[in-house]
C-alpha positions in Angstrom: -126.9 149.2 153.0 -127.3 150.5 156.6 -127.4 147.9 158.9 -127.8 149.5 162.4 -128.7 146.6 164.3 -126.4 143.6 166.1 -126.6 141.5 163.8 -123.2 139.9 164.9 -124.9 139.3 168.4 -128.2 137.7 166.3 -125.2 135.5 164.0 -123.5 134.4 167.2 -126.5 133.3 168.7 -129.1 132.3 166.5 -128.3 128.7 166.4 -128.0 128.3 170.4 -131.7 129.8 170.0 -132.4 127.0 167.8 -131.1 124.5 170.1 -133.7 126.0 173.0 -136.8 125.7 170.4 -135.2 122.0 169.9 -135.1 121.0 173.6 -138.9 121.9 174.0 -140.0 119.5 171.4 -140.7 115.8 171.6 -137.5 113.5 171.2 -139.4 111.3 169.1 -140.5 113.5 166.3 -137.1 112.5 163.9 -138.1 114.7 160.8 -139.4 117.5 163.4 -136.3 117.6 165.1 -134.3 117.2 161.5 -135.7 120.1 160.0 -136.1 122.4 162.8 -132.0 122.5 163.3 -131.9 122.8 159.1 -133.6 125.2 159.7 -131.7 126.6 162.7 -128.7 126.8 160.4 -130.3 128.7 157.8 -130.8 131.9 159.7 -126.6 132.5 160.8 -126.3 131.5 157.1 -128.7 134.1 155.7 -127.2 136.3 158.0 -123.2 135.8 157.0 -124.8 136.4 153.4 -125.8 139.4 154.1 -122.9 140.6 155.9 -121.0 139.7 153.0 -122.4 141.0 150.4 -122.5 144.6 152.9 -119.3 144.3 154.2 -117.0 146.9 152.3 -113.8 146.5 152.4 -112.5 149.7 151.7 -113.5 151.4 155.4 -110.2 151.2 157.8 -110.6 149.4 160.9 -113.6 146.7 161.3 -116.6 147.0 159.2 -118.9 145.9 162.3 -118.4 146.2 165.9 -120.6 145.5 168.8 -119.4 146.6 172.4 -121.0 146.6 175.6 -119.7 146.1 179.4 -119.4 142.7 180.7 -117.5 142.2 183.5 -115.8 144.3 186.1 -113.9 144.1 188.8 -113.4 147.2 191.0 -109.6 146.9 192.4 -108.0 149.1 195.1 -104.2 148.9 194.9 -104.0 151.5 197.7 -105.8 149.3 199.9 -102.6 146.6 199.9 -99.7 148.8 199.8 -100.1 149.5 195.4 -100.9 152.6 193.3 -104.3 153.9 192.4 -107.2 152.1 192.2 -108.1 150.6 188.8 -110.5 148.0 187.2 -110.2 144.9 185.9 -112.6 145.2 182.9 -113.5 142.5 180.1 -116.0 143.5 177.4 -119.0 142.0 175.2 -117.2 143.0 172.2 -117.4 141.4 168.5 -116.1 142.7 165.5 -115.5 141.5 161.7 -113.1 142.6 159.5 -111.6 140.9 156.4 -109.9 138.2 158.3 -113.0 136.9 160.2 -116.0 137.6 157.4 -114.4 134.5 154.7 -114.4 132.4 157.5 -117.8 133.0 159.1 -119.4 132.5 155.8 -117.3 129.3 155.7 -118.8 128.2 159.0 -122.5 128.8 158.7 -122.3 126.8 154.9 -120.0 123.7 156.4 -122.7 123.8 159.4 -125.9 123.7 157.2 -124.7 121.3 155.0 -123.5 119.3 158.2 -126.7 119.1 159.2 -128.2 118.6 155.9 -125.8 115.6 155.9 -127.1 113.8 159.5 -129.6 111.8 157.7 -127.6 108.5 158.9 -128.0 109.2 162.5 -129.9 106.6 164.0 -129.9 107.8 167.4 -130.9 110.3 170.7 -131.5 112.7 167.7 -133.0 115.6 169.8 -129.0 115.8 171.7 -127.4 115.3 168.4 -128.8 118.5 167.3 -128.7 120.3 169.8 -125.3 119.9 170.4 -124.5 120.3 167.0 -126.0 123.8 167.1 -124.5 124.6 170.3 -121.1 123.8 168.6 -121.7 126.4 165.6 -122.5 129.0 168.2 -118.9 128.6 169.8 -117.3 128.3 166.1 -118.7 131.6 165.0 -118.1 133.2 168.6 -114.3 132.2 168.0 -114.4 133.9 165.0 -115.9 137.5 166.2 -115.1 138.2 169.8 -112.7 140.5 170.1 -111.8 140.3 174.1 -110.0 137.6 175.4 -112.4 136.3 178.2 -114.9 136.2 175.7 -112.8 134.9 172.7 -111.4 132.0 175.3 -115.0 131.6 176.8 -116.7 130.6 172.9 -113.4 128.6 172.3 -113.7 126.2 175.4 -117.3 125.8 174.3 -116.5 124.7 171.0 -114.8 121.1 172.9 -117.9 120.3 175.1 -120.2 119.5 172.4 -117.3 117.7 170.1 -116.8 115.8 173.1 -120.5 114.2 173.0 -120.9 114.1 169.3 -117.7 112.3 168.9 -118.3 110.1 172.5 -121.9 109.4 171.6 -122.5 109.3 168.2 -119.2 107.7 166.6 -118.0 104.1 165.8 -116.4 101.4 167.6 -113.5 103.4 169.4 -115.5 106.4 170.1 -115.1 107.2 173.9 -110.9 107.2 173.0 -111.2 109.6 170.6 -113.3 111.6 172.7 -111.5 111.7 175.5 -107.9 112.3 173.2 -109.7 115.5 171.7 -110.7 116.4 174.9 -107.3 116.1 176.5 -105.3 117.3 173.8 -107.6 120.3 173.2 -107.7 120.7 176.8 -104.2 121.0 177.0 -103.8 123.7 174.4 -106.1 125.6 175.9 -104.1 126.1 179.3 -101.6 126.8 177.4 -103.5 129.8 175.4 -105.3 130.9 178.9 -101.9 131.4 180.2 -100.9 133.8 177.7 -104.3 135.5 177.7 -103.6 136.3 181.4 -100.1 137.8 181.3 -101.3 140.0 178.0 -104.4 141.6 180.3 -102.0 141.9 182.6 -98.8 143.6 180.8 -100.5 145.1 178.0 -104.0 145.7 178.7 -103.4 149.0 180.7 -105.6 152.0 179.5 -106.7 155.1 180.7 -110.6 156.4 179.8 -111.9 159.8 181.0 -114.8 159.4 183.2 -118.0 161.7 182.8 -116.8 164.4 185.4 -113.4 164.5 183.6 -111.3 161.9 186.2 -109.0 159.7 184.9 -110.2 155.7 185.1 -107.6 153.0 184.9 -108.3 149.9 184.1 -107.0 146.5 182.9 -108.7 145.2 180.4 -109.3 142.0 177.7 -109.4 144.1 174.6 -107.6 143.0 171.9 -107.4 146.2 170.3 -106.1 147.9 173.5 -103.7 145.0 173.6 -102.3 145.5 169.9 -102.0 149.0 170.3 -99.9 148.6 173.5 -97.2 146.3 172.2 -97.6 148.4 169.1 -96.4 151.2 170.8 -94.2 150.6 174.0 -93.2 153.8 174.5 -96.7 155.5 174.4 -97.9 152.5 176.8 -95.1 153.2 179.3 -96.1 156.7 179.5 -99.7 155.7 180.6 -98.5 153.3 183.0 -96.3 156.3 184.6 -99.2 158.7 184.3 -101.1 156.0 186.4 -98.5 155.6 189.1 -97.6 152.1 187.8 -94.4 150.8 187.3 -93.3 151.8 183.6 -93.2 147.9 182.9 -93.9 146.3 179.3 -93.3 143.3 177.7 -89.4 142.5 176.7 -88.5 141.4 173.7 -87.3 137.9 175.1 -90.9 137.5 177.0 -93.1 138.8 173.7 -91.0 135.7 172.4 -92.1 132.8 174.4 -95.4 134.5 174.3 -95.1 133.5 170.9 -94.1 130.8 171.1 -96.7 129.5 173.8 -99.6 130.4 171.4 -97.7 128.6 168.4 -97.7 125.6 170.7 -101.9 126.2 171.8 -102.6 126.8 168.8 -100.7 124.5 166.6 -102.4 121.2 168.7 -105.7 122.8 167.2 -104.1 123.3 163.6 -102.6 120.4 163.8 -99.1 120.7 163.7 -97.1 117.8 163.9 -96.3 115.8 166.4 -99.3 116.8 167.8 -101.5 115.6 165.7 -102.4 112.4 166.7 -105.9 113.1 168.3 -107.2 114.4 165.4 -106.6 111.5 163.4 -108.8 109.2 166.1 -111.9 112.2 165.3 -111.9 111.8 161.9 -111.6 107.7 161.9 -113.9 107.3 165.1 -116.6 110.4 164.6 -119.5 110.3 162.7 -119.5 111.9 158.9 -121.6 114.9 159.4 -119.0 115.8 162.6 -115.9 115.4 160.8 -117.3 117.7 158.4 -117.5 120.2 160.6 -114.0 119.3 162.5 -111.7 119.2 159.5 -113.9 122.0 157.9 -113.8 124.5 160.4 -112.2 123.4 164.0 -109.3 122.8 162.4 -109.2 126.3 160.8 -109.7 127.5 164.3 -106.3 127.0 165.4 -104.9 128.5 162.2 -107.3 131.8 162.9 -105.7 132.1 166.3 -102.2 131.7 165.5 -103.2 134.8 163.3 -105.0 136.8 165.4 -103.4 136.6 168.6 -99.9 134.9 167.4 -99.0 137.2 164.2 -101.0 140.5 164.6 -99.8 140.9 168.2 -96.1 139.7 167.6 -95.1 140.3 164.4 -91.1 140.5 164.9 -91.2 137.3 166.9 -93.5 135.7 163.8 -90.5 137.0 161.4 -87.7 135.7 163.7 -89.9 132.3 163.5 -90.6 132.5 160.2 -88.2 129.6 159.1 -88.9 127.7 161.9 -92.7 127.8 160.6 -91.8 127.1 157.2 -90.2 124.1 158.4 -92.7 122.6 160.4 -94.9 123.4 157.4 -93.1 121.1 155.3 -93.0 118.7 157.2 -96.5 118.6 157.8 -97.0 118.9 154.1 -94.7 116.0 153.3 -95.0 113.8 156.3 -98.9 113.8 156.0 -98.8 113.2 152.4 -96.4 110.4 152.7 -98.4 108.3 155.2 -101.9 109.2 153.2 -100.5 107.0 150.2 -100.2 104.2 152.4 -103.3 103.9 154.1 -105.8 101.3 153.9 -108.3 103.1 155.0 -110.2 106.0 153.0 -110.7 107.7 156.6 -107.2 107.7 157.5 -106.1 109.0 153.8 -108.4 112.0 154.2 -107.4 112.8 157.8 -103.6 112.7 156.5 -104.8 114.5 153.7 -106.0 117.5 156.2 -102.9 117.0 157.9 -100.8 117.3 154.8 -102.6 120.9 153.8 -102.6 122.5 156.8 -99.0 122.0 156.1 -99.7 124.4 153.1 -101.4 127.1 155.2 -98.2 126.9 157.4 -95.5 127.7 154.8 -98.2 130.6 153.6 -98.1 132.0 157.2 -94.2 132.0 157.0 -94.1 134.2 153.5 -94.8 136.7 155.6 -96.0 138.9 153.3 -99.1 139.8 151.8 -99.6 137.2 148.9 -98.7 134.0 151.5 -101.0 135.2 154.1 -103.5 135.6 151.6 -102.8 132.1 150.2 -102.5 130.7 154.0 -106.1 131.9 154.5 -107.6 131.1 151.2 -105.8 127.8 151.6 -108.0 127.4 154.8 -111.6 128.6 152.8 -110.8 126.0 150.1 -109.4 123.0 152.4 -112.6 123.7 154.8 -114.9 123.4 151.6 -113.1 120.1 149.7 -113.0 118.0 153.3 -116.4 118.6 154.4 -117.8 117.5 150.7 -115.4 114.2 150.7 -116.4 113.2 154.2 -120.1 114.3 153.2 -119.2 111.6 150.7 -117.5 109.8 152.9 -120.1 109.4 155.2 -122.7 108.0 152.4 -120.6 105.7 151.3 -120.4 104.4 154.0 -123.9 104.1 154.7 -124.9 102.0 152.1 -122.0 99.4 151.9 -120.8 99.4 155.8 -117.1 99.9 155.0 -114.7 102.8 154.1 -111.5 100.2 153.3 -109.9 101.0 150.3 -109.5 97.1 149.2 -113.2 96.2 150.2 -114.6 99.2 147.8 -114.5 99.4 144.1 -116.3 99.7 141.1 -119.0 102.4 142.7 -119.1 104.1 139.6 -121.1 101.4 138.5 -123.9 101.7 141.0 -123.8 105.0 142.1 -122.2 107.3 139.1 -123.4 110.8 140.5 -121.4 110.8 143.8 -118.2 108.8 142.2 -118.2 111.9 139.9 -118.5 114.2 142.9 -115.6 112.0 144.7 -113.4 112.7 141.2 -114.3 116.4 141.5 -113.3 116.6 145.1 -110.4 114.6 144.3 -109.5 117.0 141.8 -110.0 119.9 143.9 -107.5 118.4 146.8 -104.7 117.6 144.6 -104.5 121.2 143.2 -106.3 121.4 139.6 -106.8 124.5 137.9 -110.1 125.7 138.0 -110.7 124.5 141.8 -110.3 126.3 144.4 -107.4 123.7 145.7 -105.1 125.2 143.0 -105.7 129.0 144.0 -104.4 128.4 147.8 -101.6 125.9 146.8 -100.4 128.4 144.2 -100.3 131.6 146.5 -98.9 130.2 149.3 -96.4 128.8 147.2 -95.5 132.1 145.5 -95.4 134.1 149.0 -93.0 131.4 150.7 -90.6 131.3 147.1 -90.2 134.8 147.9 -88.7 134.7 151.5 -87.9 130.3 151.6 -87.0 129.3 148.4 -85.0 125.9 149.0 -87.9 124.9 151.4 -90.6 126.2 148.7 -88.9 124.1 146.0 -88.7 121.4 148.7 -92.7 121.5 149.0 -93.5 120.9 145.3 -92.7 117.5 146.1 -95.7 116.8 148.7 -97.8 118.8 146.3 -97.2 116.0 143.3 -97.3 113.6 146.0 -100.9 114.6 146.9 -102.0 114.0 143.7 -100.9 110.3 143.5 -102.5 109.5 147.0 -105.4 111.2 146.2 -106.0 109.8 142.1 -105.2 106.2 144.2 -108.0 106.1 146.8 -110.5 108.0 144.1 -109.2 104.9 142.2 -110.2 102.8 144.4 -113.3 103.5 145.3 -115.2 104.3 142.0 -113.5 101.7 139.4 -112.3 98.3 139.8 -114.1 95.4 140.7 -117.4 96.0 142.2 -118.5 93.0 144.8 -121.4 91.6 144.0 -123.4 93.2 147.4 -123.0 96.4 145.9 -124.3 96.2 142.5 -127.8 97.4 144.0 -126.5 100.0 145.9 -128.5 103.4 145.4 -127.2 106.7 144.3 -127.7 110.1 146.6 -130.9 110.7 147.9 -132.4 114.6 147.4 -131.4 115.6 150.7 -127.3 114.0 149.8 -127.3 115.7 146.7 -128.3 119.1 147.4 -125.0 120.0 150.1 -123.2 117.6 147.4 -123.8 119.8 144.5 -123.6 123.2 146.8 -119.9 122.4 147.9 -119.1 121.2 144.6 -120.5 124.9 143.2 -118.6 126.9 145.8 -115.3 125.1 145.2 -116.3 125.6 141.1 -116.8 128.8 142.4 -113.8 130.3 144.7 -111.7 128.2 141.4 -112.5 130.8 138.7 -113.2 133.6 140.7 -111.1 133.6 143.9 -111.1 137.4 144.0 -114.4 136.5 145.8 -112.3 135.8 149.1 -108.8 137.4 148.0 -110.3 141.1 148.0 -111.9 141.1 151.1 -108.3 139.4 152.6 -105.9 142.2 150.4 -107.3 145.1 151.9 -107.4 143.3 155.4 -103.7 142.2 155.4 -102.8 145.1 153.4 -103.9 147.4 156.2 -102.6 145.4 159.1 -99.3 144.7 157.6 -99.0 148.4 157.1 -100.0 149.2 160.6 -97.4 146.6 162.1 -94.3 147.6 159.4 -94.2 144.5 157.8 -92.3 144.8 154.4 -95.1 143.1 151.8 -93.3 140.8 150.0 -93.1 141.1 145.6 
């Protein structure tokens, strides 16, 4: 199929039209305002499905690209003692390829059943919807612009609407969390804009051919104009000398704290510890539905970039780092683990859980080669799926009995059998069971980092058993035991609960049996760009 329309530009956008029909209708119309943003969520779904099912792997480069000129900034270097005149240019530009495509679809399902899933807000529904929507617009944006304005333009707009859903709509301690995420985030975002700036301004140099045959320089936020120059030094000198500008590229040294500057933006979205405290105040302070989308996909947001911008642009420095990364993985996987089994609270065990597998996508980054990154990635697809069906789960539990402490719950099975099962499969699913897509990232992340880090890889086993025992413990918990007496008339999921219950629950079936569903659209992308930046593939 043919599809010569932009129908990355109609993804990106489609919910932020939904949010627009949203603002024009009555605030008081609940089920109005409910099903218009279900329905809002829909269309960037239907249309990830379709690119999906299109997308074909097998063509080099991107499968879709949309370009078209943005910004620019006419310069005159002559005019202040400098060289030629030149632009500084930044494009309308998205692109997917096999990197982005898995985790598009990811968002647009994790946002629809999000939304699905807001049937216990209670309040100022119209803003609660419309920032919700305005938030998948920024996720999805993150995930296919391919400039940096406009990649660091829908990354900042992913925090403004966090910021309200966790400051207006969350529980008791709700304007501290806010203001942490905001802060933290806000942080690691200098930090990112500061690299973005020197790359435009080392490496994004090029040289077009205007229509009369002139030479136009420019300075640009390409990201593929940027690859290709650190790429290729050499070439990228000889432009800058054909230009009149100083021969000047990146050193070695300066590629590395580069690299290490976007590790550090990056890793505060990931998390990586230490700096992972403010996500543990979103996912005990923000509502359900919102940690579902914050542990489902934000969180995967930091691992794209480190990828995009930290891996495929700096490869030697990301294999001089490599055991540095593999460390900090472990003890990610292993300190989150630890403090999950020891929490009270069913919140806190699943936002150590999180915590404890991003640790896993970290040790399949530091493989290196082709069978970790494609576990580090997969790792990320199943992790976003499991976390946003247990807090969906989570969150309804919590509706009917007012509590999510591990010691005031018990003996749910009782009263409310189908989502106890689902808590069991989801359960199952985190620790690792074959069959479930847990197991497929876990096990190829594991085999890529044995191959490069085998004392730290035998090292990691350990957090993977001990996920199971903190996991099987709050499941436990919850579903058997002794049931209080308040709870014995407790009803099981509604319709509208059981639907994104049972759709999760099919996906993660799903990517468990068949995970060449993700892993072939990731082979040829990693194959490809491993290739191009002479990366030895490891096995």
């Amino acid at each position: 199929m043919t599809i010569d329309w932009p129908i990355l530009s109609f993804l990106v956008f489609s919910p932020l039209a939904g949010a627009a029909v949203l603002l024009a209708m009555p605030s008081q119309r609940m089920r109005l305002l409910r099903w218009t943003a279900i329905i809002a969520t829909l269309l960037p779904l239907a249309l990830a499905i379709v690119l999906y099912i299109d997308y074909d792997p097998i063509k080099p480069g991107t499968a879709y690209d949309e370009q078209a000129s943005w910004v620019n900034i006419p310069l005159d270097k002559a005019a202040i003692g400098g060289g030629a005149a030149f632009d500084l240019h930044f494009d309308y530009s998205l692109s997917l390829d096999g990197l982005s495509l898995p985790l598009v679809l990811l968002t647009t399902i994790v946002a629809s059943m999000a939304a699905l899933a807001s049937t216990s807000i209670r309040k100022r529904w119209k803003s609660y919807y419309f920032w919700l929507l305005v938030l998948e617009c920024g996720m999805l944006g993150v995930f296919l612009a391919r400039d940096l304005l406009l990649f660091f333009i829908f990354f900042e707009i992913t925090l403004i609407p966090m910021l309200f859903l966790v400051g207006i709509w969350g529980l008791f301690d709700r304007e501290r969390a806010a203001i942490r995420f905001l802060l933290y985030n806000g942080l690691g975002s200098a930090i990112m804009l500061v690299v973005f700036v020197i790359l435009v301004v080392t490496a994004g140099f090029s040289i077009e051919q205007t229509a009369d045959g002139a030479a136009h320089f420019m300075y640009s936020g390409s990201y593929d104009v940027i690859a290709a120059n650190l790429s290729d030094p050499q070439a990228y000198a000889n432009q800058l000398a054909q230009a009149g500008e100083n021969p000047f590229y990146l050193s070695s040294t300066m590629q590395m704290v580069l690299f290490v500057l976007l590790l550090i933006a990056f890793g505060i979205k990931l998390p990586i510890v230490p700096f992972h405290t403010w996500m543990l105040d979103v996912h005990k302070e923000a509502p359900a539905p919102v940690v579902m989308i914050h542990s489902g996909i934000l969180l995967k947001m930091g691992a794209y970039g480190l990828i995009r911008f930290g891996f495929f642009l700096f490869p030697e420095q990301a294999d001089r780092c490599a055991t540095l990364l593999a460390i900090l993985g472990l003890i990610n996987l292993l300190y989150g683990a630890v403090i999950a089994f020891r929490q009270t609270e069913l919140r806190l065990v699943l936002a150590y859980s999180s915590l404890s597998h991003m640790g896993i996508v970290l040790l399949g980054l530091a493989a290196l080669n082709e069978i970790g990154l494609q576990g580090a990635v997969f790792q990320l697809i199943s992790h976003g799926l499991i976390s946003a069906l247990l807090f969906l789960l989570l969150g309804a539990f919590y509706e009917r009995t007012g509590t999510t402490k591990l010691d005031e719950l018990g003996g749910l099975a009782r009263s409310m059998p189908f989502m106890s099962g689902a808590l069991l499969a989801a359960g199952l699913a985190s620790l690792g069971l074959p069959g479930l897509s847990g197991f497929v990232g876990e096990l190829l992340s594991l085999l890529g980092v044995f191959d490069s880090h085998k004392v730290i890889a035998s090292i990691a086993v350990i957090g993977i058993i001990l996920t199971a025992v903190y996991v099987l413990r709050a499941v436990m918990a919850v579903s058997f035991g002794v049931m209080q007496p308040r709870f014995e008339s407790l009803k099981d999921a509604r319709f509208i609960e059981a639907l994104p219950i049972v759709i999760l629950l099919a996906l993660v079936v799903l990517l468990g049996i068949f995970p060449a569903f993700v892993t072939e659209q990731l082979h040829h992308s990693f194959d490809s760009m491993l290739q191009q930046l002479n990366l030895r593939v490891g096995g």
